[in-house]
C-alpha positions in Angstrom: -2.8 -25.4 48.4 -5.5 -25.4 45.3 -6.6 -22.3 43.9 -9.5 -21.0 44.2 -12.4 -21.9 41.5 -13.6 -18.6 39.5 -16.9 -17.0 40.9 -19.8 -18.9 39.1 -20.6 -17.7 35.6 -17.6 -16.8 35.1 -14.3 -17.7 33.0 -10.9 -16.4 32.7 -9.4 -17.2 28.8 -6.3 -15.5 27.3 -7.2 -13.2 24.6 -6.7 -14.8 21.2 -4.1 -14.0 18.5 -5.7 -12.0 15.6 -3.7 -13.1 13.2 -4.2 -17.2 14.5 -8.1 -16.1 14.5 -8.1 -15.5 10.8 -5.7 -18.4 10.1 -8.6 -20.5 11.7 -11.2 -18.8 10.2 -9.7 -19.5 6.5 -8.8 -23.0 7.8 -12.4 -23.6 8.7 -14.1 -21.7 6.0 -11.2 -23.5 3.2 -12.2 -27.2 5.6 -16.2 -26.7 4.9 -16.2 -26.0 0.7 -14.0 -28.9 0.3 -16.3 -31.0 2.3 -18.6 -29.7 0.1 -16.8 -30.1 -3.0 -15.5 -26.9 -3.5 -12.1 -27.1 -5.6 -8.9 -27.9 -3.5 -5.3 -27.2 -4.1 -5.1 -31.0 -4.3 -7.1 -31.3 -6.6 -6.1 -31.0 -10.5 -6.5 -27.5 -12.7 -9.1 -30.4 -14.8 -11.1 -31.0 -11.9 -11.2 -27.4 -10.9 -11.9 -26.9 -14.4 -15.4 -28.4 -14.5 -16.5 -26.2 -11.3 -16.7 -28.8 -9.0 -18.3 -26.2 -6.5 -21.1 -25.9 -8.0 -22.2 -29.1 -9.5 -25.9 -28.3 -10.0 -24.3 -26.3 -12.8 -22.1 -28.6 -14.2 -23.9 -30.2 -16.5 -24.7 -26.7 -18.0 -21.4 -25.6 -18.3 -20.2 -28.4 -19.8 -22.8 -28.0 -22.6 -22.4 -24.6 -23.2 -17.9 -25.0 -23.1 -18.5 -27.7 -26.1 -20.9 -26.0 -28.4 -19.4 -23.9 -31.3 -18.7 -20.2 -30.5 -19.0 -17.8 -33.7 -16.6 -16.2 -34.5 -17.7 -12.5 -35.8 -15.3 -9.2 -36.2 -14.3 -6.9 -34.1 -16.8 -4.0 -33.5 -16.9 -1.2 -31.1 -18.9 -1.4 -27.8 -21.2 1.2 -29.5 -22.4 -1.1 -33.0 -22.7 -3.9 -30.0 -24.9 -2.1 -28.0 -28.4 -3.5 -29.1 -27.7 -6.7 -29.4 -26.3 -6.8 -25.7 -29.3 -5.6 -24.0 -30.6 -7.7 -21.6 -34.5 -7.2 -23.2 -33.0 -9.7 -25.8 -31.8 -12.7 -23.2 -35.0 -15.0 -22.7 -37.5 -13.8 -20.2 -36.4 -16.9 -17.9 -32.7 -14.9 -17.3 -34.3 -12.2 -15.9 -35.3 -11.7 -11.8 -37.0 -9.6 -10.0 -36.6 -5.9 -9.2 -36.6 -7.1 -5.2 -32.7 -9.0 -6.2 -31.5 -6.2 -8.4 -32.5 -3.7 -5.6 -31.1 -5.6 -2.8 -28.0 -6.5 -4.6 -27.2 -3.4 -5.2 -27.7 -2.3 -2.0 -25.4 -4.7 -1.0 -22.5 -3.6 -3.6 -23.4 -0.1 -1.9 -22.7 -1.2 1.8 -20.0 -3.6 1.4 -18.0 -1.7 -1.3 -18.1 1.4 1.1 -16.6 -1.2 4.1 -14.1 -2.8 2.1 -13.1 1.1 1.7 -13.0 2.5 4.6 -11.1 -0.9 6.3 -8.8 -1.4 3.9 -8.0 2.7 3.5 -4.6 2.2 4.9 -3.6 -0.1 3.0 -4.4 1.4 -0.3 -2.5 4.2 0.5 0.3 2.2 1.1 0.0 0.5 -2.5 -0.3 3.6 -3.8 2.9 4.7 -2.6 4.8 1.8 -3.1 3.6 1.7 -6.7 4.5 5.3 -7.0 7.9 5.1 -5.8 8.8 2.5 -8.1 9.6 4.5 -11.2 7.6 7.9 -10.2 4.4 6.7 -12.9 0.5 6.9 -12.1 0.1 4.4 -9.3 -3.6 3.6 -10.5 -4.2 2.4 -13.6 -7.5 2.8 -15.7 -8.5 1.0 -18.8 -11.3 1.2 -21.0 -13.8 -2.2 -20.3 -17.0 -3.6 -21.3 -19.5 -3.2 -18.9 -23.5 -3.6 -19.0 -25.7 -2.7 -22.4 -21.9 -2.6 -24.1 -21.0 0.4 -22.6 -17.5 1.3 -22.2 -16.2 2.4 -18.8 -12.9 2.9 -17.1 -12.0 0.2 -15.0 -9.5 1.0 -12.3 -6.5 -1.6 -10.9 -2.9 -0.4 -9.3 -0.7 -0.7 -11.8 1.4 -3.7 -11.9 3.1 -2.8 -15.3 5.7 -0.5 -16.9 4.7 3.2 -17.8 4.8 2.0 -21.9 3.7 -1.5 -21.6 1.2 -1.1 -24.7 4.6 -0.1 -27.0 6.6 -2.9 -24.9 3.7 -5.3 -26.1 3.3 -4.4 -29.6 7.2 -4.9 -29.8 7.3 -8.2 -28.0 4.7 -9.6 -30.2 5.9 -8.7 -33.5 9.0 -10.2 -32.2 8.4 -13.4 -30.6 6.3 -15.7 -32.8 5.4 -18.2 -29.7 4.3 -14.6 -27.7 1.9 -14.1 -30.6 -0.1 -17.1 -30.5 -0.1 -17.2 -26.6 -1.4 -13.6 -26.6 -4.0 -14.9 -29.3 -5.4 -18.0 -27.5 -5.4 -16.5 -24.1 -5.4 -12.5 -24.6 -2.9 -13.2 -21.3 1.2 -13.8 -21.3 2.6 -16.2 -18.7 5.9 -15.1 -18.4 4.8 -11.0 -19.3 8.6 -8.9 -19.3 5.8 -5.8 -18.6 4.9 -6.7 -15.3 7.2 -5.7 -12.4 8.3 -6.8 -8.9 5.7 -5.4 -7.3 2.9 -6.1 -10.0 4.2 -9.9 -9.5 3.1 -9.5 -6.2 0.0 -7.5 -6.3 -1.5 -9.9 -9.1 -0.3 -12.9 -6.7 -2.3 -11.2 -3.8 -5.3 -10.1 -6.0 -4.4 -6.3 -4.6 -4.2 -4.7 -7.7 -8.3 -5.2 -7.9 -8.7 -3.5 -5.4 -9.6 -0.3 -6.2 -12.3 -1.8 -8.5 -14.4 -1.2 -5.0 -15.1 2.6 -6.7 -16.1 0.8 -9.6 -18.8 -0.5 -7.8 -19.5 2.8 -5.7 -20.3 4.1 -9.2 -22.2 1.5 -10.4 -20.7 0.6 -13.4 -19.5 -2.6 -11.5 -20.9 -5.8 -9.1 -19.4 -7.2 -6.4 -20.4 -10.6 -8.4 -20.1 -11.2 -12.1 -18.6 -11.6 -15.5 -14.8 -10.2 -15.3 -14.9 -7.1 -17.5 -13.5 -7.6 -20.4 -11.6 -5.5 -23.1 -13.5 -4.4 -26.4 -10.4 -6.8 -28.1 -12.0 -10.0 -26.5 -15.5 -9.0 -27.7 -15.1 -11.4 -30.9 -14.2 -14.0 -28.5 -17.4 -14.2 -26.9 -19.2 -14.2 -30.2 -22.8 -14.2 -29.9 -22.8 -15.2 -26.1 -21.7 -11.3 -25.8 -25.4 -10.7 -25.3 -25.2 -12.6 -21.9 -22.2 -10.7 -20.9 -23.4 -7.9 -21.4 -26.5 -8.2 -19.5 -24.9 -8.0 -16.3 -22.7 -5.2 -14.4 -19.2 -6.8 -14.7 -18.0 -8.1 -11.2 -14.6 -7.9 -9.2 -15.6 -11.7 -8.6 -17.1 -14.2 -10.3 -17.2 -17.9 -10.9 -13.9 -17.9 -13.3 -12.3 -16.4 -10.3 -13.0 -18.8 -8.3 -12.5 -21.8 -10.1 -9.1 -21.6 -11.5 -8.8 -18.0 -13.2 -5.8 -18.1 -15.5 -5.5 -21.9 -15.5 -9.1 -22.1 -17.1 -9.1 -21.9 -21.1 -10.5 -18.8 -22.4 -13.7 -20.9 -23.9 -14.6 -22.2 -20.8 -14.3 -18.8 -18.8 -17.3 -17.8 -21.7 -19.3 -20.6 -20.6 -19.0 -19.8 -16.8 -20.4 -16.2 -17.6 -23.6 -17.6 -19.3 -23.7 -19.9 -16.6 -23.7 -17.1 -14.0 -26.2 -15.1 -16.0 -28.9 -18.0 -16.4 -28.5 -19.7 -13.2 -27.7 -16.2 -11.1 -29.7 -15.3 -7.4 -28.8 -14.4 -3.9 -27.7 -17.8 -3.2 -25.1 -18.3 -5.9 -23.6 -14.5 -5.2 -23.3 -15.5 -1.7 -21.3 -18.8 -2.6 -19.3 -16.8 -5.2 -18.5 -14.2 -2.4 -17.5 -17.1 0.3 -15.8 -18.5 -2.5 -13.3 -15.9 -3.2 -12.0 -15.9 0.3 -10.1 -19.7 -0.1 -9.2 -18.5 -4.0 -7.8 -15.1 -2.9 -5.7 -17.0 0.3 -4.7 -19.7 -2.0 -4.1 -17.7 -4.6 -5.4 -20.4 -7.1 -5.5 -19.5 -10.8 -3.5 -16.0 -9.9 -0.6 -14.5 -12.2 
């Protein structure tokens, strides 16, 4: 005997899996920036190099990655401070009070969501982190941020309790550790991270409390990566165009190969984001991250 047909209007579907519902989700979301030529696991770190997905801005960053950078001494983030105002970037960087209002009250909203969703589970790092060898499970480190000013940037901490004595040992020790740590202010195989910061880093979780960064204003959702007052020197005069911004917890070096990218070119993208920067590149950067952060592409 046939069953009956469902009243008109009407449909009966079986609820669907929340976990297969994001799996789609990243599936789709990963499907549509390849299409549009947004970097793939497939594709290789040279190609993601170039920021494929973004090519109106390829040209630009190629320009900028080949031109010289100057080299000039270390200074402190105070003697830096004029020169890395934004007054002093060509008129043509800068955009309206309407963005800078609305994009901050977007930091505002999202950064307090991210928070309050994701509660539990920084709670759980904490304690996890804590447990490990009974040490501060957040970590706070001094940073560049906007106008040169230092502030304290805040990541779970995915190192021993004395890394900064382990480093100063391992370098004066290990010639090959020395000239890595000088090219790339980064060590591939670091003997400072633990089990757990192996995985937080992997997962991008140890950024996560940067979300009170941006609460406070010293920090963007979207921008430059703050940097350390060591890698100031690095950026030579291009420091100005840093330092115009609030430093971001993304960016386009985050989502175009992070660690893989050379340290040169990772300049260029932040004076690529700071001429070329506007509600529809922040929204691509933001989309962006999702795929990077899944994949974790670029991620040590």
């Amino acid at each position: 005997m046939p069953h009956p047909s469902p009243p008109s209007g009407r449909r009966d579907f079986a609820p669907l899996n929340p976990w297969l519902t994001l799996k789609i989700t990243a599936i789709f979301t990963y499907s549509a920036y390849s299409f549009h030529g947004y970097p793939t696991a497939a594709l290789p770190v040279a190609a993601v190099n170039t920021v494929n997905d973004f090519a109106p801005h390829r040209h630009l960053l190629e320009r900028l990655a080949a031109e010289p950078i100057v080299q000039g001494p270390a200074v402190p983030a105070a003697v830096a401070l004029p020169p890395c105002r934004s007054e002093n970037l060509p008129s043509s960087y800068h955009l309206s009070p309407v963005y800078e209002t609305l994009r901050r009250g977007a930091d505002i909203v999202l950064s307090a969501a991210v928070t309050v969703f994701l509660l539990p589970l920084l709670v759980s790092v904490a304690a996890l982190v804590w447990l490990q060898d009974g040490g501060p499970p957040v970590f706070a480190q001094q940073r560049i941020g906007r106008g040169g000013r230092l502030f304290r940037c805040f990541k779970f901490r995915s190192m021993v309790q004395n890394a900064g004595e382990r480093l100063e040992r391992l370098l004066a020790e290990d010639p090959q550790a020395r000239v890595e740590w000088a090219l790339h202010h980064k060590l591939r195989k670091d003997p400072r991270i633990t089990a757990l910061g192996q995985f937080l880093r992997k997962s991008s979780l140890d950024e996560i409390p940067q979300v009170f960064n941006v609460l406070s204003g010293v920090m963007s959702l979207v921008g430059p990566r703050p940097i350390v007052p060591d890698e100031m020197e690095r950026y030579g005069w291009r420091i100005r165009h840093y330092a115009s911004v609030p430093p971001g917890i993304t960016g386009l070096w985050q989502i175009s190969g992070r660690s893989d990218v050379t340290y040169r070119r990772r300049v260029a993208m932040d004076c690529v984001y700071v001429r070329r920067r506007g509600p529809a590149l922040d929204v691509k950067i933001l989309l962006g991250t999702v795929p990077s952060v899944l994949f974790s592409r670029g991620a040590r």
